[in-house]
C-alpha positions, 0 to 999 in steps of 0.5 A: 500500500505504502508503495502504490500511494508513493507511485500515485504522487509520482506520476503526479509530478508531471502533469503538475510540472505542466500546469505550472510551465502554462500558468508561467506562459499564460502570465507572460503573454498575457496584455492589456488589451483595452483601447486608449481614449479617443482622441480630446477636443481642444476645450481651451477657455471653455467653461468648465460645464460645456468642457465637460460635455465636449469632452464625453461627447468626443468618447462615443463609440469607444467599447470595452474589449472582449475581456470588459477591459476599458481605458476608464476603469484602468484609470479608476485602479482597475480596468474590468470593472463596471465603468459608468460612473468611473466614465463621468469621473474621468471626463470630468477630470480631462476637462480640468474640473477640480475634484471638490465640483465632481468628485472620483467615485466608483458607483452610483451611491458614491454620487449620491452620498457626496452631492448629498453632503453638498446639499445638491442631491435632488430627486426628480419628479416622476422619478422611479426612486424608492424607499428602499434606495435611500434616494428620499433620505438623501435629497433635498427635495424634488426637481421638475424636468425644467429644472434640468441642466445640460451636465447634471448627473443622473443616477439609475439603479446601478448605472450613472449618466449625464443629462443632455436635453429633452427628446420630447418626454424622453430624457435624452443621456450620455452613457459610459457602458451602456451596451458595453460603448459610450453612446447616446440614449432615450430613457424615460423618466420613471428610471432615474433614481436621483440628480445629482447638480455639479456646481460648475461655477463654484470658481466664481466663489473662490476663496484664497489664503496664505499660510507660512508662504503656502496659498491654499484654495477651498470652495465656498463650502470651505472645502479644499479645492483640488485638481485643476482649476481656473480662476481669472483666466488663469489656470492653477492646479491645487494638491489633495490639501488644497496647497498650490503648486507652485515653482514645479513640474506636476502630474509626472513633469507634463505640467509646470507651476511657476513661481506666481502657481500658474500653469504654464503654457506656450514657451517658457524656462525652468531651472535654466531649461526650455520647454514648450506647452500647449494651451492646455499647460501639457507638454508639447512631447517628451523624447521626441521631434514635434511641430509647434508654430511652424518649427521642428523641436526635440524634448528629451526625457524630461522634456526640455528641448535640445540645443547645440547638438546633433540629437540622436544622429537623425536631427540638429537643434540649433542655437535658437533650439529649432531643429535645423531644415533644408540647410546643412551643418558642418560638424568635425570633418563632416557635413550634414544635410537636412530635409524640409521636415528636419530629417537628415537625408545625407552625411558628406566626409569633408577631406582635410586636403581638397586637392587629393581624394584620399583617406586614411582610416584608422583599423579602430573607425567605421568610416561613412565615405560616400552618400548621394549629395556631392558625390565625390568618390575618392580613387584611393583609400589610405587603410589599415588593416582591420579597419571598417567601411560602411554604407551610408545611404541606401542608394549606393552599394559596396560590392567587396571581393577577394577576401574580405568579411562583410556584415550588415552594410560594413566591409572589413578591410584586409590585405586582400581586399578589393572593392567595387561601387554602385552609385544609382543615380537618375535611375541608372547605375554607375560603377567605380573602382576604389583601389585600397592600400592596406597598411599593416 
């Protein structure tokens, strides 16, 4: 018996190995699959209730994937989750709306309890509330359809919604996962539960202090303001303790508070850097070339844009931190070309002595010698042995014969080697000769 119960955990062993090697695999390949938002209207100057609704409108279409993932639940903490309410929430924050007018929450009832502490909890006549909702407790009293504002959030069992207007006797709404997409939909009125009023304007009753060299923000309820805001055409975002920021870069460095806590927007400097924002206060880009005013720029990592410096050996930022456009630098012995886009298209190897075409490479370089614009091929090349040739410019091949290694557009060089050039140019090709003097 001893022996059959041993033998029975043995052939265990494999299928559990199994198991376990298709767990690790499923793991690993496993991704996200959910969508990113659509694109954002540009809501600069809006008001923060029409922001609101631009904003959810420019959502519709977008579905949650097969596995009920959406970008609005992955940014509420958890992206297969029922997404109505996290849809207004997110909305609400693209469009710069602090947190104290429509608050981050995950159901309907969340609704409910914070616009019942802002006393803006409302029920609406004809309504299909019940006692057993809490909805009647909760509400400060009874709103006729009139009463209805473009932006006000309703509430129905288990779903959350944005108003729109009247379609007849229909309330007509802006839905997050309804049918599993953003939409627009008729309801009718026996199926909202509660109204939920955001005070848009509370910017207008702003109230500001200063603490020890801190400004500090809260609403006329006394609340501390948070999130974005605006305030005198002004924007300024405000932390969780209603703080300023001021005189740093905020929401992982795409915006930068200056000393007087604005948000910045256009070109400014920061810490004896450059950058440039978009009328929102985003940074342009991060690591990459972009287009702003006409010009080409390139931000690095942290955003700041080049300058004085050939970037990643595809573009030149100038003194002026413009990348450079259908013109040319010379940098070192060589001369760079550049498109009308800022792209480099070719690289010209300047010789020292303009007399003799000759070259002398070092066994240690890769040595770029020819490229299509001022063609000039040089008859002899001064090498030593071990040293490199490699293509520059996918119009021109190297053909190398006799004894020497070629890998991936590069020539090694050896006493033996001999090479021959392919130039097309105006659709034809033209061949040359280079003679190689190897020294050891």
């Amino acid at each position: 018996m001893k022996m059959q119960k041993f033998k029975s955990k043995y052939n265990l062993l494999p299928v559990l190995f199994f198991v376990s090697i298709m767990t690790i695999i499923f793991n690993k390949t496993t991704v996200k699959a959910y969508e990113p938002a659509k694109t954002l209207p540009d809501i600069n100057g809006m008001p923060y209730r029409e922001a609101f609704i631009a904003v959810a409108k420019s959502q519709i279409g977008y579905k949650e994937d097969k596995n009920g993932e959406t970008v609005y639940g992955a940014w509420a903490g958890d992206s297969k989750q029922a997404w109505c309410s996290e849809f207004v929430a997110w909305c609400a924050e693209q469009a710069g709306i602090p947190e104290t007018i429509i608050p981050k929450k995950r159901s309907a009832i969340g609704y409910r309890s914070f616009f019942k502490d802002k006393n803006s909890f409302y029920l609406l006549k004809n309504g299909g509330f019940t006692s057993s909702c809490g909805c009647q407790e909760a509400a400060m009293g009874i709103l006729s359809l009139d009463n209805l504002e473009k932006g006000d959030i309703l509430l129905m069992d288990n779903h959350t919604c944005i108003f729109l207007y009247m379609n007849g006797n229909k309330i007509h709404t802006l839905d997050g996962n309804s049918g599993d997409e953003v939409c627009e939909r008729d309801k009718d009125v026996s199926r909202i539960h509660g109204v939920c009023k955001p005070n848009f304007e509370q910017t207008d009753t702003l109230f500001i202090s200063e603490n020890n060299g801190t400004k500090y923000v809260t609403d006329r309820y006394g609340n501390p303001i948070h999130g974005f805001f605006s305030y005198h055409e002004n924007s300024y975002y405000a932390q969780e303790d209603g703080s300023l920021a001021c005189n740093e870069f905020i929401k992982n460095g795409w915006y930068y508070a200056s000393a007087d806590c604005c948000i910045q927007t256009g070109e400014f400097t920061a810490a004896g850097k450059k950058y440039i924002a978009n009328e929102t206060g985003r940074l342009y880009k991060k690591s990459g070339k972009f287009k702003y005013n006409g010009n080409y720029y390139y931000a690095t990592e942290d955003g700041s844009l080049a300058k004085n410096e050939l970037v990643s050996g595809s573009w030149y930022a100038t003194n002026d931190y413009t990348l450079l456009a259908k013109d040319s630098i010379i940098i070192e012995d060589k001369k760079y070309f550049f498109n009308k886009n800022a792209e480099l298209e070719s690289i010209y190897n300047i010789s020292k002595d303009k007399s003799i075409v000759k070259y002398n490479i070092d066994a240690d370089d890769e040595y770029n010698v020819f490229n299509l614009k001022n063609i000039k091929i040089p008859k002899k090349i001064l090498v030593k042995k071990g040293a490199v040739l490699k293509i520059c410019n996918a119009s021109i091949y190297l053909i190398a014969y006799n004894g020497c290694k070629y890998v991936k557009n590069k020539i090694k060089v050896n006493k033996n080697t001999k090479l021959k050039i392919l130039i097309k140019m105006n659709g034809k090709m033209k061949t040359y000769k280079v003679k190689l003097k190897v020294k050891k």
